[in-house]
C-alpha positions as CSV (number, residue, x, y, z in Angstrom):
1,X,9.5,-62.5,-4.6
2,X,8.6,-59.6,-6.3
3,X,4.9,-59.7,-5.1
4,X,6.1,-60.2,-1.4
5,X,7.8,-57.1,-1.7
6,X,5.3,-54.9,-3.4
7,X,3.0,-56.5,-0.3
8,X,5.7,-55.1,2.0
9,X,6.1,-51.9,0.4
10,X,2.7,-51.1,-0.1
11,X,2.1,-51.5,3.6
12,X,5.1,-49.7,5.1
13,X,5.8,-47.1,2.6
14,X,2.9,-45.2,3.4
15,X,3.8,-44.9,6.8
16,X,7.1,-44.5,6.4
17,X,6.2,-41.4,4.2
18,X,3.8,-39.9,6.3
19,X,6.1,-39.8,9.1
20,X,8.9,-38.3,6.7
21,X,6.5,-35.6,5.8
22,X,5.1,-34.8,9.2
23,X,8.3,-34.5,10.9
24,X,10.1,-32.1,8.1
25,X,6.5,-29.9,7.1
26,X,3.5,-30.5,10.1
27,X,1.7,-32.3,6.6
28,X,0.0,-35.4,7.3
29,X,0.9,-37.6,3.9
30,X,-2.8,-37.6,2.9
31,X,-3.0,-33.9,3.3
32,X,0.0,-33.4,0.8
33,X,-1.9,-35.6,-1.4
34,X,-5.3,-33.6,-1.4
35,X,-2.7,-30.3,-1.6
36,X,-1.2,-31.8,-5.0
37,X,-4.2,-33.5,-6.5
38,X,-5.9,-29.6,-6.3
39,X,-2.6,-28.3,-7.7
40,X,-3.0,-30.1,-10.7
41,X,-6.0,-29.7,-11.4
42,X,-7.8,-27.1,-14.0
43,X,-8.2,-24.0,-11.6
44,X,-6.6,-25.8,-8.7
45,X,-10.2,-27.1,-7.9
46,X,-12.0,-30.3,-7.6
47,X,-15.5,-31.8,-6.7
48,X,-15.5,-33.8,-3.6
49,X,-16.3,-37.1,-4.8
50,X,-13.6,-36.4,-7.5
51,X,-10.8,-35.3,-5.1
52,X,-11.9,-38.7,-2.8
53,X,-11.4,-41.2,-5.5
54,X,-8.4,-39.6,-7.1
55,X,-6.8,-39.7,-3.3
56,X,-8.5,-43.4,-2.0
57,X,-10.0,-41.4,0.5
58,X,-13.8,-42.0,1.2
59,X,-16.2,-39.3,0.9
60,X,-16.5,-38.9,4.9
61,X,-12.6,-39.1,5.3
62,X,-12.3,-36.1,2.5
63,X,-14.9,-34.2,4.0
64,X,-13.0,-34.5,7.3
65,X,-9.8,-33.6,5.8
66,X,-10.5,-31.1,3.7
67,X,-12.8,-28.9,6.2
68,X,-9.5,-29.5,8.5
69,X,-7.5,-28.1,5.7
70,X,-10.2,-25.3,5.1
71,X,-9.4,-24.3,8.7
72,X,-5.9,-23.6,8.2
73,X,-6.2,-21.4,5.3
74,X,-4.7,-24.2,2.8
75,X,-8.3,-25.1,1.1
76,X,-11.3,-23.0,0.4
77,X,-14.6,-25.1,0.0
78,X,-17.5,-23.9,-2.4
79,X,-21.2,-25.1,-3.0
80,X,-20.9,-26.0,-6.7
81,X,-21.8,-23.4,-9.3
82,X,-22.5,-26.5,-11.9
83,X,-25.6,-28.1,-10.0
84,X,-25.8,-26.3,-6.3
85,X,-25.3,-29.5,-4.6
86,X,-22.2,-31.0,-4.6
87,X,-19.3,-29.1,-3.1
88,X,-15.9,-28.2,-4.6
89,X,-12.5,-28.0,-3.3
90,X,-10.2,-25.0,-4.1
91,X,-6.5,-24.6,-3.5
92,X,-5.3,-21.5,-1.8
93,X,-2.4,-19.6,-2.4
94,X,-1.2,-20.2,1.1
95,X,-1.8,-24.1,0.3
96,X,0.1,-24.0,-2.5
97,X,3.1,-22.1,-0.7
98,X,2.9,-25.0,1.7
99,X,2.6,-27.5,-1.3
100,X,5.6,-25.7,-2.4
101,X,7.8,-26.3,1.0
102,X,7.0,-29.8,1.3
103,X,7.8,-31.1,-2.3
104,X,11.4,-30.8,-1.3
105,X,11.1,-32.6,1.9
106,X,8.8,-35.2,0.4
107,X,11.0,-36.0,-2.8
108,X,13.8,-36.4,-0.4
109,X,11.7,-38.6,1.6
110,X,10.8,-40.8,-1.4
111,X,14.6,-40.9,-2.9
112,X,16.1,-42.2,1.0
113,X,12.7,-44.6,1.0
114,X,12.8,-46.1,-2.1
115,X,14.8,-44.4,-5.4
116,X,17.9,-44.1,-3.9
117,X,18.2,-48.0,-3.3
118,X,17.4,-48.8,-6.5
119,X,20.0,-48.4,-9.9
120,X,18.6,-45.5,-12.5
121,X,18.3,-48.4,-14.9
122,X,15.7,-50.5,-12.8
123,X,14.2,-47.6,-11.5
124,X,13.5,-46.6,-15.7
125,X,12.2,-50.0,-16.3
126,X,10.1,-51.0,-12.9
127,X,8.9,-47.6,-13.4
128,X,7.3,-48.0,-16.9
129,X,6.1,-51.6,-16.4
130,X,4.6,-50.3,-12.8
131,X,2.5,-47.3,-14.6
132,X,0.9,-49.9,-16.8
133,X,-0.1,-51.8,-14.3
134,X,-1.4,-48.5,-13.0
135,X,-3.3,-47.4,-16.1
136,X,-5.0,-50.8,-16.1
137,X,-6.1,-50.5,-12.4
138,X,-7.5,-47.0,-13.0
139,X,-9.7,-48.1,-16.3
C-alpha cells in the first residue's frame, strides 16, 4: 500500500504543484526549483551540469530553462572563471525577489497537497524515515 501511494504521489504531485505555482506566481515548478537550488547555493551560483543533476533536469533541458530565465532578468549566465569552458548560473536579485513571492504560494501549495492531510506526528516520522531513503539515493 504504501508503495502504491508513493507511485501515485510521485506521479501527480508534480503536476499538481506546478499548476499550484503557475496559477498563484507565472513560475513553472521547475523554474522555482532552478530559482531555489541557486539561492542556496555559495554566491547564489552554480555550474550547469551541477544545477541539472541537483534539479533532475538534463543538460539540454537546463540550458533551455535557464537561458529562458536569463531572459527575464531572474538568472545571469557566465562562462566559468575556473576553466573557461563550462558555464555558470547566477541568481539575480530580481530572481530572488521572485523566489521570495512564490515561497508563500508554493508552501501553501504543498501544505493543501500533502501536509495538511497528514497528522504532525506522521508527518515527523514519514519525514525522517523518507530523508534516509533520500540520502541513500543521492550516495
Amino acid at each position: 500500500m504504501l508503495w502504491r501511494a508513493l507511485i501515485r504521489i510521485a506521479a501527480a504531485l508534480p503536476r499538481a504543484l506546478d499548476a499550484d505555482l503557475i496559477d498563484s506566481t507565472g513560475l513553472a515548478l521547475n523554474e522555482y526549483a532552478v530559482l531555489l537550488t541557486l539561492s542556496e547555493a555559495h554566491n547564489r551560483e552554480l555550474r550547469m551540469a551541477d544545477l541539472a543533476a541537483a534539479v533532475a533536469l538534463s543538460p539540454s533541458r537546463i540550458t533551455r530553462l535557464v537561458d529562458d530565465l536569463r531572459v527575464r532578468g531572474l538568472v545571469g549566465k557566465t562562462r566559468s572563471i575556473a576553466d573557461g569552458r563550462g558555464n555558470v548560473a547566477a541568481l539575480t536579485g530580481k530572481g530572488a525577489a521572485v523566489l521570495d513571492a512564490a515561497r508563500a504560494g508554493h508552501l501553501a501549495g504543498a501544505h493543501g497537497r500533502v501536509l495538511d492531510h497528514i497528522t504532525p506526528a506522521v508527518v515527523g516520522c514519514v519525514g525522517q524515515a523518507l530523508a534516509r531513503v533520500a540520502e541513500q539515493l543521492e550516495i
